[in-house]
C-alpha positions as CSV (number, residue, x, y, z in Angstrom):
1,X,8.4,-20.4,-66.3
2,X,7.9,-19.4,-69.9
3,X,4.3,-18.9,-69.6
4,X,2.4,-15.3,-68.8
5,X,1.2,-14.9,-65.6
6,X,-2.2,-13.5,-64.4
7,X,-3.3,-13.1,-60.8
8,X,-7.4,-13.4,-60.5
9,X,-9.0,-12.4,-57.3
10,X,-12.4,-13.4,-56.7
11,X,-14.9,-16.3,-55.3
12,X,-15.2,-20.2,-55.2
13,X,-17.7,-21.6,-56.9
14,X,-18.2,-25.7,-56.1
15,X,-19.8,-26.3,-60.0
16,X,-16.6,-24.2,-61.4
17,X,-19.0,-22.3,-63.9
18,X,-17.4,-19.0,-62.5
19,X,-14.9,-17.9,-59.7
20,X,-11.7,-19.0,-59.4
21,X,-12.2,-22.1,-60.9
22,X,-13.6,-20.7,-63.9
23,X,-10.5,-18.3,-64.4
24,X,-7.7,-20.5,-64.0
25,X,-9.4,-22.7,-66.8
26,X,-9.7,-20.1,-69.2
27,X,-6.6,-18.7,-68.7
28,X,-5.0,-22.2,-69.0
29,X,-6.8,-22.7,-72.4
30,X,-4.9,-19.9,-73.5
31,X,-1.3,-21.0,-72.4
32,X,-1.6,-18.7,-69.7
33,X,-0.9,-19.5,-66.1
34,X,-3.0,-18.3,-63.3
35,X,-2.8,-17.7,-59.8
36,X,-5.8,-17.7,-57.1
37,X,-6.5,-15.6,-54.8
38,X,-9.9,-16.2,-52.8
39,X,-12.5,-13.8,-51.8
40,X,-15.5,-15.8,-50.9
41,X,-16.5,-19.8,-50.5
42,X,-20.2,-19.8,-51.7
43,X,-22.4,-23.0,-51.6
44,X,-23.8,-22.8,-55.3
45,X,-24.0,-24.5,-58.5
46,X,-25.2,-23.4,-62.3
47,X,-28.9,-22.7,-60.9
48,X,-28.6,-21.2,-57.4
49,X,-26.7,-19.7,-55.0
50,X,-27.7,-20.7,-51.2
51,X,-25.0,-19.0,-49.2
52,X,-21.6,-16.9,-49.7
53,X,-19.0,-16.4,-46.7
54,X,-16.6,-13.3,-47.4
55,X,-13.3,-14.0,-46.2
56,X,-11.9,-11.1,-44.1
57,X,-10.0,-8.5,-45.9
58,X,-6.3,-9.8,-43.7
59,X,-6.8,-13.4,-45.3
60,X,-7.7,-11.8,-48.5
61,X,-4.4,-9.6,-49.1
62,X,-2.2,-12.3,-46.9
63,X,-2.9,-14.4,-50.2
64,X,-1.7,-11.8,-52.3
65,X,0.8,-11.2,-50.6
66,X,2.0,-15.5,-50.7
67,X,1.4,-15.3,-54.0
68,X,3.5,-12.1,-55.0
69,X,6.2,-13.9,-52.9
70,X,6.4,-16.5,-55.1
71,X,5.7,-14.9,-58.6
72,X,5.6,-11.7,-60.4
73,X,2.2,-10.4,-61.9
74,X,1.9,-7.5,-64.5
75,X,-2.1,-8.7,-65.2
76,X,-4.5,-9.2,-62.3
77,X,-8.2,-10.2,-63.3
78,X,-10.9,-9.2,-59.9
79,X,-14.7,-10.6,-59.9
80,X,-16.6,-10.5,-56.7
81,X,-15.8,-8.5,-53.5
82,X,-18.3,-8.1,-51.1
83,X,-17.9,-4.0,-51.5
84,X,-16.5,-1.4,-54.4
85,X,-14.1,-0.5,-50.8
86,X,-12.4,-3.5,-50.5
87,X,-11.6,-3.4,-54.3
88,X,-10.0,-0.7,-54.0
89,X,-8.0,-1.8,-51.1
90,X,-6.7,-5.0,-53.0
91,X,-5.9,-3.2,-56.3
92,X,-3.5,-0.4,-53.7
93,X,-2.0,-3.5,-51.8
94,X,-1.0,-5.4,-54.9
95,X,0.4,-2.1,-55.9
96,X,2.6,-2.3,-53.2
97,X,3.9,-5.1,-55.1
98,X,4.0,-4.0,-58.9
99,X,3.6,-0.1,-58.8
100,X,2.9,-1.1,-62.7
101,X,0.5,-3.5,-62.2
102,X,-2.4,-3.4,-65.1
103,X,-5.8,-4.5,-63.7
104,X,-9.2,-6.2,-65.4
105,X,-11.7,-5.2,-63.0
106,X,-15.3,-7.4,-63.9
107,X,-17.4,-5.6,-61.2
108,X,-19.7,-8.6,-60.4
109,X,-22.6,-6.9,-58.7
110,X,-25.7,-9.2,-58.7
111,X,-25.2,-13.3,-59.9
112,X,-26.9,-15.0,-62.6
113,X,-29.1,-16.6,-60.6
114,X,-30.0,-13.3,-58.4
115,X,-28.0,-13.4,-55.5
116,X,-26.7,-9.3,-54.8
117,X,-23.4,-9.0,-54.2
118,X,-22.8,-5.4,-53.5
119,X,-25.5,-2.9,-51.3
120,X,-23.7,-0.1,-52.7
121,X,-22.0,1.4,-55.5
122,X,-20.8,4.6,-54.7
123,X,-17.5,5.0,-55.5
124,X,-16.7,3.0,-58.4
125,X,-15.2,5.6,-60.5
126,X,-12.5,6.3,-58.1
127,X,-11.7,2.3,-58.4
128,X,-12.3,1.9,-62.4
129,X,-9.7,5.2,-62.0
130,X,-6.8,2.3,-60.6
131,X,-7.6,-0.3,-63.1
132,X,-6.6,-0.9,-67.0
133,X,-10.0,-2.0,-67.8
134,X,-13.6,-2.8,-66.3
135,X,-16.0,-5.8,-67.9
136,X,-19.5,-4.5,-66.9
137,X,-22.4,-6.2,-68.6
138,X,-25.3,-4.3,-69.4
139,X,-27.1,-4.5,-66.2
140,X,-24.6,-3.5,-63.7
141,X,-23.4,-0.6,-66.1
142,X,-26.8,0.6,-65.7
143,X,-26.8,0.2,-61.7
144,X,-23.1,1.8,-61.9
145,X,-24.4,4.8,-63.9
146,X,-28.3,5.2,-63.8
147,X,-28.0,8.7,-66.0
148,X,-25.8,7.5,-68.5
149,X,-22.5,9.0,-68.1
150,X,-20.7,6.3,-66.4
151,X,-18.9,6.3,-69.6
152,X,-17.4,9.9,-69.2
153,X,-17.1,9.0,-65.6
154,X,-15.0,5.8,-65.8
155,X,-11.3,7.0,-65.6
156,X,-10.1,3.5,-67.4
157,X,-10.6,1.3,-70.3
158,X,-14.0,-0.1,-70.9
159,X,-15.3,-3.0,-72.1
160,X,-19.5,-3.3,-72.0
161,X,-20.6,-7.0,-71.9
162,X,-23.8,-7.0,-74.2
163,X,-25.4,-10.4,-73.3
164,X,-27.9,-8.6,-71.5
165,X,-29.2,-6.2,-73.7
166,X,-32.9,-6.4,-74.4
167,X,-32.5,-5.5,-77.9
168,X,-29.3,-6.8,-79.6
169,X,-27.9,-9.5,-77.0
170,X,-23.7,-10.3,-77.8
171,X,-23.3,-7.0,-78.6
172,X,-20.3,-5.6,-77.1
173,X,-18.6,-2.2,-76.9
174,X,-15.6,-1.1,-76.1
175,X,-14.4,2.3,-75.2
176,X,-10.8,3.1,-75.2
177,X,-9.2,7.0,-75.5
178,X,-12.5,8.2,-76.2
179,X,-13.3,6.6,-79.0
180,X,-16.2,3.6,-79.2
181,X,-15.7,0.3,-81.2
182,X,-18.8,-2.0,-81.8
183,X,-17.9,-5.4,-81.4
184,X,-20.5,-7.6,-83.2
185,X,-21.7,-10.8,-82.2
186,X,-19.0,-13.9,-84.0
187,X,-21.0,-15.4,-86.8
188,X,-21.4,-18.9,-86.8
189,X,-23.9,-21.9,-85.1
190,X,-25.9,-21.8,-81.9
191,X,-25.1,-20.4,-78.9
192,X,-26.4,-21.9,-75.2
193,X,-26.8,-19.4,-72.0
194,X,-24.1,-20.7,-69.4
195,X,-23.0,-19.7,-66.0
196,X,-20.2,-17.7,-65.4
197,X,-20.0,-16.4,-68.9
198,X,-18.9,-12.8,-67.4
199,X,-16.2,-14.4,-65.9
200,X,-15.5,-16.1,-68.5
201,X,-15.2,-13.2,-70.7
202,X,-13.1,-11.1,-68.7
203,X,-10.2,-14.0,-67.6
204,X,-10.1,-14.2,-71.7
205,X,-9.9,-10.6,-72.0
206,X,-6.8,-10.5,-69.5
207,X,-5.5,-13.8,-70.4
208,X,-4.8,-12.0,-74.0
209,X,-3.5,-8.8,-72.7
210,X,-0.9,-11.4,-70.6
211,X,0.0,-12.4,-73.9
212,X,1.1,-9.0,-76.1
213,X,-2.5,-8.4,-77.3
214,X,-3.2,-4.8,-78.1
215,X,-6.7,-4.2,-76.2
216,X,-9.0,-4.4,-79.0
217,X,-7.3,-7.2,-80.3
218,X,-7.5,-9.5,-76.9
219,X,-11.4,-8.2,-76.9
220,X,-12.0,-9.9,-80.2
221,X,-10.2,-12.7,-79.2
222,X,-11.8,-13.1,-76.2
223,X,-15.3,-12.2,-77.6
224,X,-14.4,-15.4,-79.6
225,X,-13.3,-17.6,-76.9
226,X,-16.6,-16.8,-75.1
227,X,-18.2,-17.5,-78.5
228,X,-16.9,-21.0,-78.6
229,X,-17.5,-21.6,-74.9
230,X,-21.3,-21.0,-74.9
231,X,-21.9,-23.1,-78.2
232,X,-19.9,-26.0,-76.4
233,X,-23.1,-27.7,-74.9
234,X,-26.7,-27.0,-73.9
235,X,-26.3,-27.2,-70.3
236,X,-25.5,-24.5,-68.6
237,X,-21.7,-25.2,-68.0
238,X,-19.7,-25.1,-70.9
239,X,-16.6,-26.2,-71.9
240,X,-12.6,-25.0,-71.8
241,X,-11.2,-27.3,-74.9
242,X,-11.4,-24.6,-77.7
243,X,-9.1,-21.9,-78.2
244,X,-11.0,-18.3,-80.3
């Protein structure tokens, strides 16, 4: 296969707005070729979630393991997990695998449509610690790290999702070796709220590190990808046909 690989870990959603469904598209948009692993079925579409069933941790890292057996991954992208515990579990068995393994972590604590998916949170530095780089929007940075210093706390990469900030919305920042880049919203038409746009985000982000990308390079990218997707339609589900 002459196509990067990337290994995404995380729910089904039945409208494809987000989970699984949601990261293989974007990743196939980019020439990139992903791999599922599932953590959850839920019974939701763009507006609501009704109900999420958690597969049990065996089934979850038996899938890793079938798909390790089959392929090599250097990129792994992880949205929800039903605890911060059993992301740390996953990211040490797929080390097991690929000791070098660099991971995207988009820690997907509440849905767009309200539905928690975490009770706690303690812990999470020791996780972001394991990872290459975590995708927090503006809410869950602040559940993460009420006083502030998650920043200083976070022991990887990070990339701040600013869709949800009350006062300049599709600003982004991104932290890398102690130094903070502002990445300002892409000029250029309307844009349309969408489901899954997190998700989105983040499978773009590690789609272009699969790909060479230098980090801030693949955030720009990616910042543009999700640019494109959200101006796609007014409906809440937007379109994969339009590479950044």
């Amino acid at each position: 296969m002459d196509r990067p690989r990337v290994l995404v870990v995380a729910g089904y959603d039945p409208s494809g707005g987000a989970g699984v469904l949601a990261d293989v598209k974007t990743l196939e948009s980019h020439g990139v070729y992903g791999y599922a692993v599932c953590t959850a079925i839920t019974w939701q579409n763009e507006r609501v979630v009704r109900r999420v069933d958690w597969l049990p941790e065996k089934d979850v890292l038996e899938q890793v393991d079938v798909c390790f057996e089959a392929a090599g991954f250097d990129w792994v992208k992880i949205g929800i997990m039903p605890s911060i515990g059993l992301v740390g579990r996953v990211v040490r068995h797929i080390r097991q695998w690929n000791p070098g393994v660099r991971v995207v972590w988009d820690p997907v604590i509440r849905s767009s449509s309200g539905t928690d998916f975490w009770v706690k949170t303690e812990g999470w530095e020791e996780v972001a610690a394991q990872c290459f780089v975590m995708t927090p929007n503006w809410e869950e940075m602040g559940w993460l790290a009420a006083d502030g210093e998650g920043v200083k706390r976070c022991g990887c990469h990070l990339l701040l999702k600013g869709g949800h900030h009350p006062e300049h919305p599709g600003r982004d920042y991104l932290w890398m070796e102690g130094k903070m880049e502002v990445l300002e919203p892409v000029d250029g038409g309307a844009v349309y709220p969408k489901h899954g746009s997190g998700c989105v985000l983040a499978s773009a982000l590690a789609a272009n590190l699969a790909l060479g990308y230098a980090l801030p390079v693949a955030a720009v990218r990616a910042k543009g990808y999700v640019r494109n997707f959200l101006s796609s339609n007014k409906s809440l589900l937007g379109w994969h046909d339009c590479i950044s």
